[in-house]
VMD Tcl script that builds the backbone (N, CA, C; Angstrom):
set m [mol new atoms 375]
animate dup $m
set s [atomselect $m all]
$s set {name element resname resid chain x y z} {
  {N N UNK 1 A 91.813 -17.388 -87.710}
  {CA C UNK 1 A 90.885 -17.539 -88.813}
  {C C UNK 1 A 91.541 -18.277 -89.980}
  {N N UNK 2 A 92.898 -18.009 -90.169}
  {CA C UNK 2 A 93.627 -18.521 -91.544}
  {C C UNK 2 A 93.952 -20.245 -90.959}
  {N N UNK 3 A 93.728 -20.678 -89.609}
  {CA C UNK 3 A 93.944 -22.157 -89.251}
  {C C UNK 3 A 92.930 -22.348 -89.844}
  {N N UNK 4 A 91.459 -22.093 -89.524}
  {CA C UNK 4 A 90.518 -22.804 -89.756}
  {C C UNK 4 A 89.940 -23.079 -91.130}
  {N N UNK 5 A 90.263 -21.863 -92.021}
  {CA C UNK 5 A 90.353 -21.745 -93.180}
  {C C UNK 5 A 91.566 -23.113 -93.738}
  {N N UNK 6 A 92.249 -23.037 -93.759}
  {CA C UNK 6 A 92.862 -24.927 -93.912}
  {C C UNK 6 A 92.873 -26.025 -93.679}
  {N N UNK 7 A 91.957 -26.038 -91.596}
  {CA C UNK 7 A 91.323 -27.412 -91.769}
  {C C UNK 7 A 90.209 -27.797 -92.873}
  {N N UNK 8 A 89.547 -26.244 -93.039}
  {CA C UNK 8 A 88.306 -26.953 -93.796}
  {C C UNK 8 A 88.902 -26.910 -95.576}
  {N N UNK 9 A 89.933 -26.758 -95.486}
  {CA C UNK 9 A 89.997 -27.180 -96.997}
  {C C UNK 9 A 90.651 -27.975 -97.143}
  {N N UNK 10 A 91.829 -28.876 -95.754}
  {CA C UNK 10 A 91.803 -29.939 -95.617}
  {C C UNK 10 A 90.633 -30.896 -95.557}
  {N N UNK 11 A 89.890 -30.373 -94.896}
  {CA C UNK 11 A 88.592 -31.250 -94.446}
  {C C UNK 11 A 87.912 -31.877 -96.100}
  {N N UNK 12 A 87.731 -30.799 -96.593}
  {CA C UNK 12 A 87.265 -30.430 -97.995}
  {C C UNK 12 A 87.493 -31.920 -98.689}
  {N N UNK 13 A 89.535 -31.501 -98.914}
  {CA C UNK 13 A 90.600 -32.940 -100.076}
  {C C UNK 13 A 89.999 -33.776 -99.084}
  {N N UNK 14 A 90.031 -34.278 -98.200}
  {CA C UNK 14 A 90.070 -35.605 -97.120}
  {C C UNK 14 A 88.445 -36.283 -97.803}
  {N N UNK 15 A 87.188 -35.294 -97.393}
  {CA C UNK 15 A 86.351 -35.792 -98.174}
  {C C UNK 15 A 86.103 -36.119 -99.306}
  {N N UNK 16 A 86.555 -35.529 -100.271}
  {CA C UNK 16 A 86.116 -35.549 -101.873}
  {C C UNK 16 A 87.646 -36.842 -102.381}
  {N N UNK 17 A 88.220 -37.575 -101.519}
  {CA C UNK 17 A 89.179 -38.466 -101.652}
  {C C UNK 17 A 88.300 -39.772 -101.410}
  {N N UNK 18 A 87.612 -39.446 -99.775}
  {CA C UNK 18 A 87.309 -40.562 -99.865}
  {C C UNK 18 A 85.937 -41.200 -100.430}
  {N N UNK 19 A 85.208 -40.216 -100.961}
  {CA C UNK 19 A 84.260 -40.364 -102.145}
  {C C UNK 19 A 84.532 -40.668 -103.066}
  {N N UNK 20 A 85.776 -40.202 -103.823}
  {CA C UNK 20 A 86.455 -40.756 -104.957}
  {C C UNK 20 A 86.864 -42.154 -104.633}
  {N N UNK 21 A 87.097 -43.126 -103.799}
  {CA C UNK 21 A 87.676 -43.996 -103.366}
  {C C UNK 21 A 86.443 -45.335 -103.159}
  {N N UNK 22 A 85.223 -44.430 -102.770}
  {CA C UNK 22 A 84.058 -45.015 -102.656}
  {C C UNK 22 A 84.044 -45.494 -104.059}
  {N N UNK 23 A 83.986 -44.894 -105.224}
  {CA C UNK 23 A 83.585 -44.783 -106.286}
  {C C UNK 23 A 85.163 -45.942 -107.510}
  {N N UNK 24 A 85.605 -45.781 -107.218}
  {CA C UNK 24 A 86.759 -46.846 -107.436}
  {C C UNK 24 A 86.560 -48.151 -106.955}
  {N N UNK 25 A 86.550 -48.629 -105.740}
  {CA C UNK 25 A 86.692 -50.004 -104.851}
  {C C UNK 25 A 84.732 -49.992 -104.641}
  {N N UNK 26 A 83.742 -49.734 -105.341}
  {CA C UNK 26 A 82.389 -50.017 -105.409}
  {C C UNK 26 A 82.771 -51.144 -106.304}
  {N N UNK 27 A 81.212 -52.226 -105.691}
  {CA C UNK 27 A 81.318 -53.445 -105.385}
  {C C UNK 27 A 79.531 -53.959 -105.588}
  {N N UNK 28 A 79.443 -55.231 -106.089}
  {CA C UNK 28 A 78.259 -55.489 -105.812}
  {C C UNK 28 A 78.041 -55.999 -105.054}
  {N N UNK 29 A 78.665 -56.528 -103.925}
  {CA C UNK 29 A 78.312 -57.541 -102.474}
  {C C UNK 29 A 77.276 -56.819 -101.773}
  {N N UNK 30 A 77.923 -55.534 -101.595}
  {CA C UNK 30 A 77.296 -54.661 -101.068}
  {C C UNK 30 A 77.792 -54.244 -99.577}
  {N N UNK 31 A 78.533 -55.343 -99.142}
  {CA C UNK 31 A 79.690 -55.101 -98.447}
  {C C UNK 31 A 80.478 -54.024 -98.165}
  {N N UNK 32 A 80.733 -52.817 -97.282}
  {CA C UNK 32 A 81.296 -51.379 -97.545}
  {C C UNK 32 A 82.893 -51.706 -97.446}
  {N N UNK 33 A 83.199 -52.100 -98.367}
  {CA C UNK 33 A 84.914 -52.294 -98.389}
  {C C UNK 33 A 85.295 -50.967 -98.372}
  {N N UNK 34 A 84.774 -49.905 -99.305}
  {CA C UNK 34 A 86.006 -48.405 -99.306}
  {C C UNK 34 A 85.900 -47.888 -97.799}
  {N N UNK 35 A 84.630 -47.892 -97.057}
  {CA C UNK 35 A 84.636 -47.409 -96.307}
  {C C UNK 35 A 85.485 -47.748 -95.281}
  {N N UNK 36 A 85.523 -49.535 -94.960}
  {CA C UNK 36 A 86.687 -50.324 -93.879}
  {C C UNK 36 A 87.798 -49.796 -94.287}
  {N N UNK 37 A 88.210 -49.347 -95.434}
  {CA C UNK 37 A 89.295 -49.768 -95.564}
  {C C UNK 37 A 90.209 -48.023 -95.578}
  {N N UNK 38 A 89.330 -46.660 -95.972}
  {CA C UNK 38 A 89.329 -45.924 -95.677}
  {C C UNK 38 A 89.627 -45.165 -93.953}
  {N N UNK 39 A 88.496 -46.279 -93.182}
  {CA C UNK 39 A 88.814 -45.884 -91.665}
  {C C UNK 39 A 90.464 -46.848 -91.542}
  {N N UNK 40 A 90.614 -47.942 -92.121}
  {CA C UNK 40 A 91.763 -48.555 -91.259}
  {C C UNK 40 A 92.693 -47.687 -91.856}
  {N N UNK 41 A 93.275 -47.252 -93.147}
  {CA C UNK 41 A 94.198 -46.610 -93.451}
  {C C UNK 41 A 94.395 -45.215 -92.433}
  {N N UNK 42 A 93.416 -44.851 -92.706}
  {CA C UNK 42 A 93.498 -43.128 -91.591}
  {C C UNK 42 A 93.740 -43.356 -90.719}
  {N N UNK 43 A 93.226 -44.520 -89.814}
  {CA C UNK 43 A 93.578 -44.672 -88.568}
  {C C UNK 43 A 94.720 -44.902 -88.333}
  {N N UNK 44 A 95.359 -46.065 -89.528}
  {CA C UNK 44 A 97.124 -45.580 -89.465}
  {C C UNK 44 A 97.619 -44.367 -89.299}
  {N N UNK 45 A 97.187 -43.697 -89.890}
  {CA C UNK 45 A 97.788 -42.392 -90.690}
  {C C UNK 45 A 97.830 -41.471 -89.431}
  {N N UNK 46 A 96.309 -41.641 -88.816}
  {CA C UNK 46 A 96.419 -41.065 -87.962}
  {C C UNK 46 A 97.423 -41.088 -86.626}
  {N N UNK 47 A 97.288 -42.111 -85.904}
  {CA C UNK 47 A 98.276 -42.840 -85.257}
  {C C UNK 47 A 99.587 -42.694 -85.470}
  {N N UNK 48 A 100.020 -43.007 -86.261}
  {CA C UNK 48 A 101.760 -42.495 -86.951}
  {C C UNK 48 A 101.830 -41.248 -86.971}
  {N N UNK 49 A 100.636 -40.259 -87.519}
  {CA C UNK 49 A 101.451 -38.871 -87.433}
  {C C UNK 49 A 101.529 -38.543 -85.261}
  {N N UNK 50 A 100.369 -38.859 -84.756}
  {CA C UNK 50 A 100.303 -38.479 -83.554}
  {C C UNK 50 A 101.557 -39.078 -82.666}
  {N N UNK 51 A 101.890 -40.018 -83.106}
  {CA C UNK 51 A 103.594 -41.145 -82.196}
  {C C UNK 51 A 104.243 -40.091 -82.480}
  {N N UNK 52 A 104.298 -39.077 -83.552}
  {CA C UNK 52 A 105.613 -38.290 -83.947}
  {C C UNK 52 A 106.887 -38.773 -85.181}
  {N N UNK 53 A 106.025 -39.360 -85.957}
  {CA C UNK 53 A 106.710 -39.863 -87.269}
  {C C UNK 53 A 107.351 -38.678 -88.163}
  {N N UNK 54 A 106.481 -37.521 -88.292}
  {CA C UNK 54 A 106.845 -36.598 -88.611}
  {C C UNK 54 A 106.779 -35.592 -87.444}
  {N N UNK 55 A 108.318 -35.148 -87.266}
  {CA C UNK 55 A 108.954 -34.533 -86.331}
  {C C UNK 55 A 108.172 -32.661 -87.116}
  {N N UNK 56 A 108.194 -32.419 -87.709}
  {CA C UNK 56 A 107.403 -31.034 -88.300}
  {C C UNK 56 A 106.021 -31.160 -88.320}
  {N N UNK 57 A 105.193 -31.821 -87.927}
  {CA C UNK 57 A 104.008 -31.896 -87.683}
  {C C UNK 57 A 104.102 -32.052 -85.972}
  {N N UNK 58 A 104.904 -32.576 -85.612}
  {CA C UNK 58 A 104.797 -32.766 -83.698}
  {C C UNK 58 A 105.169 -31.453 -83.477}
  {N N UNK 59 A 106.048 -30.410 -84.621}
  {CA C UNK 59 A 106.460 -29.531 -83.408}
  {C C UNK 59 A 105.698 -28.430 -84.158}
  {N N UNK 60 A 104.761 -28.274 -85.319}
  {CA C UNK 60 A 103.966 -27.448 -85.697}
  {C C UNK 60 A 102.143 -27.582 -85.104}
  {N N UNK 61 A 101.923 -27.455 -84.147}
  {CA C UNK 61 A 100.985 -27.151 -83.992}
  {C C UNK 61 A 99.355 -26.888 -85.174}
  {N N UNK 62 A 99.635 -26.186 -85.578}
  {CA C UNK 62 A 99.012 -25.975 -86.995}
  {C C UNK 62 A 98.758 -26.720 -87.648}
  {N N UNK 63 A 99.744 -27.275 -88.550}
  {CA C UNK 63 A 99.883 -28.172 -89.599}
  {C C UNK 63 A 99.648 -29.484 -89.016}
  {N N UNK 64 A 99.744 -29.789 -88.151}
  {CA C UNK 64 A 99.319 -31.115 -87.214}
  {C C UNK 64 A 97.670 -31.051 -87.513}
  {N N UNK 65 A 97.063 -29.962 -87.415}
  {CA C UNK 65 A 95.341 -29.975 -86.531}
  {C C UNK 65 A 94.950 -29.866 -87.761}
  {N N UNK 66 A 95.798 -29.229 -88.869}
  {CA C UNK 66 A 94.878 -29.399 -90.445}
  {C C UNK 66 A 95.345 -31.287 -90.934}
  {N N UNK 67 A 96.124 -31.775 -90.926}
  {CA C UNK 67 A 96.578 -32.525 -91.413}
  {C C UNK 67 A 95.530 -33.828 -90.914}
  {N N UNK 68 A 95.530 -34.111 -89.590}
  {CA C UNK 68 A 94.842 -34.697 -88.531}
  {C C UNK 68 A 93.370 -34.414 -88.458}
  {N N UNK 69 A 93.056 -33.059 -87.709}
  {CA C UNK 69 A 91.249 -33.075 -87.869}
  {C C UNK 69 A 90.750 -32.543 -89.140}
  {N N UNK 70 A 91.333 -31.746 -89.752}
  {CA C UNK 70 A 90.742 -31.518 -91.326}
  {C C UNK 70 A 90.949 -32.496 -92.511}
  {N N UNK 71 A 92.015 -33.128 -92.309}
  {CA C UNK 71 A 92.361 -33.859 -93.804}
  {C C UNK 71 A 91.912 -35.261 -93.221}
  {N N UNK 72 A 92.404 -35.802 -92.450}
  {CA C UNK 72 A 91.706 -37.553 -91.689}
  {C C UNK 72 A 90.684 -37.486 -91.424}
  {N N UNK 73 A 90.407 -36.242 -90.529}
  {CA C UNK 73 A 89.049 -36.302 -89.491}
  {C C UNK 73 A 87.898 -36.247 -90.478}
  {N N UNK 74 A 87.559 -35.751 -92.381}
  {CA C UNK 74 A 87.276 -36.148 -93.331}
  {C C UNK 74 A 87.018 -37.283 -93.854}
  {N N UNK 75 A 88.483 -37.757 -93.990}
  {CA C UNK 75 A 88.814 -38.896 -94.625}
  {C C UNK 75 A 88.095 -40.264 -94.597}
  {N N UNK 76 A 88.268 -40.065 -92.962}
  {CA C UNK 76 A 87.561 -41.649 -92.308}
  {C C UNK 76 A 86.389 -40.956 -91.703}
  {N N UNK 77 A 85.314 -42.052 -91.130}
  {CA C UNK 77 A 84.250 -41.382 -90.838}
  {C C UNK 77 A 83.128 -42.567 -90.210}
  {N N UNK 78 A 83.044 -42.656 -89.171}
  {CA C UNK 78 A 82.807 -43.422 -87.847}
  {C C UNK 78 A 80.600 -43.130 -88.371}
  {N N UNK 79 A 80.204 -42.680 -88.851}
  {CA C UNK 79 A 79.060 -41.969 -89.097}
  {C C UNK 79 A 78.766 -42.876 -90.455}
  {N N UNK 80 A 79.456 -43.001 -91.398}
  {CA C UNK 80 A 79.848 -44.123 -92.251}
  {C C UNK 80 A 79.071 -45.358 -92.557}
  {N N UNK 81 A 80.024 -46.069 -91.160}
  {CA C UNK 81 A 80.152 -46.654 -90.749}
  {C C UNK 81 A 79.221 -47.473 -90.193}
  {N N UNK 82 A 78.659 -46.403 -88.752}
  {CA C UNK 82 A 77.620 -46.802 -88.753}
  {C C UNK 82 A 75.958 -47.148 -89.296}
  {N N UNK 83 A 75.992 -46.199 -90.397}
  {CA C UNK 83 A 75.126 -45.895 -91.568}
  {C C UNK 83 A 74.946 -46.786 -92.010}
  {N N UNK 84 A 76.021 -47.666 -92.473}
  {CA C UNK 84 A 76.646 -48.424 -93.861}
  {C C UNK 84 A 75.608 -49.958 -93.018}
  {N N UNK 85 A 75.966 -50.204 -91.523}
  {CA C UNK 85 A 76.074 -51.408 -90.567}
  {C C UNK 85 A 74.192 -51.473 -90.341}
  {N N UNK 86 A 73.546 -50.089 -89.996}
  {CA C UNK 86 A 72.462 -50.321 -90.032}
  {C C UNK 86 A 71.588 -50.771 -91.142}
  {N N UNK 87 A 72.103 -50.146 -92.262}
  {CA C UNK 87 A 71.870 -50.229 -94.331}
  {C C UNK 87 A 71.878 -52.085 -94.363}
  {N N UNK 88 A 73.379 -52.805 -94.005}
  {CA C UNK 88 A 73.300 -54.287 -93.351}
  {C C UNK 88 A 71.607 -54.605 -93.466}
  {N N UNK 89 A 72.244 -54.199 -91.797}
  {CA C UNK 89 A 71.122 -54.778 -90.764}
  {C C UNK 89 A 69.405 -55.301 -91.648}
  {N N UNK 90 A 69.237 -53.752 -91.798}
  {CA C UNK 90 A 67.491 -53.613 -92.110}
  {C C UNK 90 A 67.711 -54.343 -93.281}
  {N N UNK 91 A 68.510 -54.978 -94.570}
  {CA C UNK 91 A 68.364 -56.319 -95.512}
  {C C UNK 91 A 68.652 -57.265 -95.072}
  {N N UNK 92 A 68.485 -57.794 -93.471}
  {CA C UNK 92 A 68.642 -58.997 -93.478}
  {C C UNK 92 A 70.059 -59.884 -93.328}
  {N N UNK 93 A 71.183 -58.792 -93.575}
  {CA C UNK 93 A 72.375 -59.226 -93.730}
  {C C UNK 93 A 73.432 -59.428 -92.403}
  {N N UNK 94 A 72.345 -59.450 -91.050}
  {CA C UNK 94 A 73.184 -59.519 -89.603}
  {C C UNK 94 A 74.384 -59.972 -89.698}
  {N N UNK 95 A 74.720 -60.620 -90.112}
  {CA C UNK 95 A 76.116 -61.709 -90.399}
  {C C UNK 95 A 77.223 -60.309 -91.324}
  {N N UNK 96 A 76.552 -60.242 -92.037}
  {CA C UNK 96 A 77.427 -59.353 -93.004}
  {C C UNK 96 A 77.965 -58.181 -92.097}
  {N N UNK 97 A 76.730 -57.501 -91.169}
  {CA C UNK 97 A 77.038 -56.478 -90.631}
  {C C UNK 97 A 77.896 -56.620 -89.589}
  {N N UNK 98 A 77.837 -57.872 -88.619}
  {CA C UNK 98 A 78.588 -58.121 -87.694}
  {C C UNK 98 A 79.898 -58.156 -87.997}
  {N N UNK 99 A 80.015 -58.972 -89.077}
  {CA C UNK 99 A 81.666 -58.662 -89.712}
  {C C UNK 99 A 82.193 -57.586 -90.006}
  {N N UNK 100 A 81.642 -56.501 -90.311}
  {CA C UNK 100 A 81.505 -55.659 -90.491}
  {C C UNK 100 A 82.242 -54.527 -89.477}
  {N N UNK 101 A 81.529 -54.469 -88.689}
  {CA C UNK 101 A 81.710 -54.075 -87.594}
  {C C UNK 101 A 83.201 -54.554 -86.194}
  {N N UNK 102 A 83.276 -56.194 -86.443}
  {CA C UNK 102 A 84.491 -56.785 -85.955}
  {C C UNK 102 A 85.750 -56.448 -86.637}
  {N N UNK 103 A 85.082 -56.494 -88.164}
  {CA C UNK 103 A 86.808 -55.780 -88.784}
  {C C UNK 103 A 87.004 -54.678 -88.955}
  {N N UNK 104 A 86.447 -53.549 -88.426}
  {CA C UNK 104 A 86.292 -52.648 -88.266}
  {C C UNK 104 A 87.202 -52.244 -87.075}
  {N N UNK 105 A 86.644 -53.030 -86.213}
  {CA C UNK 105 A 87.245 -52.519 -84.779}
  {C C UNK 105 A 88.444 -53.220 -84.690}
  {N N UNK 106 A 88.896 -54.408 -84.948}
  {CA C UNK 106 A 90.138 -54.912 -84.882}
  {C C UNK 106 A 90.809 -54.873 -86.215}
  {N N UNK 107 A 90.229 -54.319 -87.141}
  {CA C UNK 107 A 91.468 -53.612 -88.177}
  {C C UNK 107 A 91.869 -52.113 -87.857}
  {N N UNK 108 A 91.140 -51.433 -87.102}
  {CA C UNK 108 A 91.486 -50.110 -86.780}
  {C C UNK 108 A 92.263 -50.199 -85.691}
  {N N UNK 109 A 92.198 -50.845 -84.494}
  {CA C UNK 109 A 93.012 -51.637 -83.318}
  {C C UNK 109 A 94.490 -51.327 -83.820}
  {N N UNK 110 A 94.327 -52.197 -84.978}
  {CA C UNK 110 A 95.635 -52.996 -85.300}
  {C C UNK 110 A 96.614 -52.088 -86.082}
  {N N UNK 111 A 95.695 -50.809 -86.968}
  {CA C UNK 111 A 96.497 -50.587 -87.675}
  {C C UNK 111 A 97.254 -49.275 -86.931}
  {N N UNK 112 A 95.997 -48.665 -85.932}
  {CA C UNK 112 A 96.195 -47.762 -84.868}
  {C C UNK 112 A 97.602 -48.033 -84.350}
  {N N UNK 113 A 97.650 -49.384 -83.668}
  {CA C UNK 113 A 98.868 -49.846 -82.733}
  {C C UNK 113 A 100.269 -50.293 -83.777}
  {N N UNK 114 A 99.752 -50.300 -85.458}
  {CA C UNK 114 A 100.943 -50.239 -85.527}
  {C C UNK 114 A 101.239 -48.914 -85.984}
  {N N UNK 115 A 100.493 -47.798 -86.402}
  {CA C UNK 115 A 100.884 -46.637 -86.243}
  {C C UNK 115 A 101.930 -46.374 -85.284}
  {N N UNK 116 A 101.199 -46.303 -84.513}
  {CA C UNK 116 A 102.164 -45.781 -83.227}
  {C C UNK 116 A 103.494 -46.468 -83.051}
  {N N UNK 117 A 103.607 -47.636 -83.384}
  {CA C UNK 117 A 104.617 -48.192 -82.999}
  {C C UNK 117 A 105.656 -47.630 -84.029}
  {N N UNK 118 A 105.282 -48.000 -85.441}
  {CA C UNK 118 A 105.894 -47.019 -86.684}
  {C C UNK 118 A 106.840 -45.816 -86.428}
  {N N UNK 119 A 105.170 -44.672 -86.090}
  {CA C UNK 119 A 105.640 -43.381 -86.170}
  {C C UNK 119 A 106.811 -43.018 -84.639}
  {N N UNK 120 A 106.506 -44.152 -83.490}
  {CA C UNK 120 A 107.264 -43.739 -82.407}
  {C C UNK 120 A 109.177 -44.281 -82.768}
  {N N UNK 121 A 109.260 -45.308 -83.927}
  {CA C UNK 121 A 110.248 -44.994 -84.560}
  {C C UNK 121 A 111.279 -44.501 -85.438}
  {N N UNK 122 A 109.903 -43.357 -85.597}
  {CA C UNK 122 A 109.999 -42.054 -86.297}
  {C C UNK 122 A 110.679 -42.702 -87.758}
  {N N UNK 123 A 110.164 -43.905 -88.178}
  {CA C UNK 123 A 110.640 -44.385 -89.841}
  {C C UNK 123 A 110.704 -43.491 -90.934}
  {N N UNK 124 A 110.053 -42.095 -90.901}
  {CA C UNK 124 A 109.765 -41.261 -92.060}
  {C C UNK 124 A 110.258 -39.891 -91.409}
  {N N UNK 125 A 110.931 -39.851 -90.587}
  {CA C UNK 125 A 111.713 -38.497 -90.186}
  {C C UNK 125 A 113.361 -38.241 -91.454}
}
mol reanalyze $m
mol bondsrecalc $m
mol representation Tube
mol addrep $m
């Protein structure tokens, strides 16, 4: 009960960060920059902690699943995303959304793979 009680107040900071973040990097394009840029960071984040960058999160169980599904699994948000791409769509903005969506997937790709590569050289141990 006391795990779950910390993902969700991880979950909690992870959200009310990246709302705050929304609210900083807002934009008139209309373009969802906090949101891209929100999933590519986490997805680092994520990625690097899972390679084992931090050796106390690989061997804590716990603190891994708050850190990871409560505080990221928050943070970034695939639901977003797609929200944000249909919001696009229905003004007309296909082009906008398609980009959208491409840098999406190959900035998360990218930042994923260099996570891993990062955290599997454990740079922050």
């Amino acid at each position: 009960m006391k795990k779950l009680l910390w993902i969700g107040l991880a979950g909690a900071a992870g959200a009310i960060i990246r709302v705050a973040i929304g609210h900083v990097v807002s934009n008139d394009s209309g373009f969802p920059f906090s949101t891209l840029g929100v999933n590519i960071v986490g997805t680092f984040l994520l990625c690097f902690i899972v390679a084992g960058a931090f050796r106390k999160l690989a061997a804590d169980k716990q603190l891994q699943d708050i850190v990871t599904t409560g505080f990221l699994g928050s943070f970034t948000t695939f639901s977003a995303l797609s929200m944000e791409t249909i919001l696009l769509m229905e003004k007309g903005q296909i082009l906008l959304a398609g980009l959208y969506i491409i840098l999406s997937i190959i900035g998360g790709l990218t930042a994923g793979a260099l996570g891993f590569h990062l955290g599997r050289k454990k740079v922050c141990t």
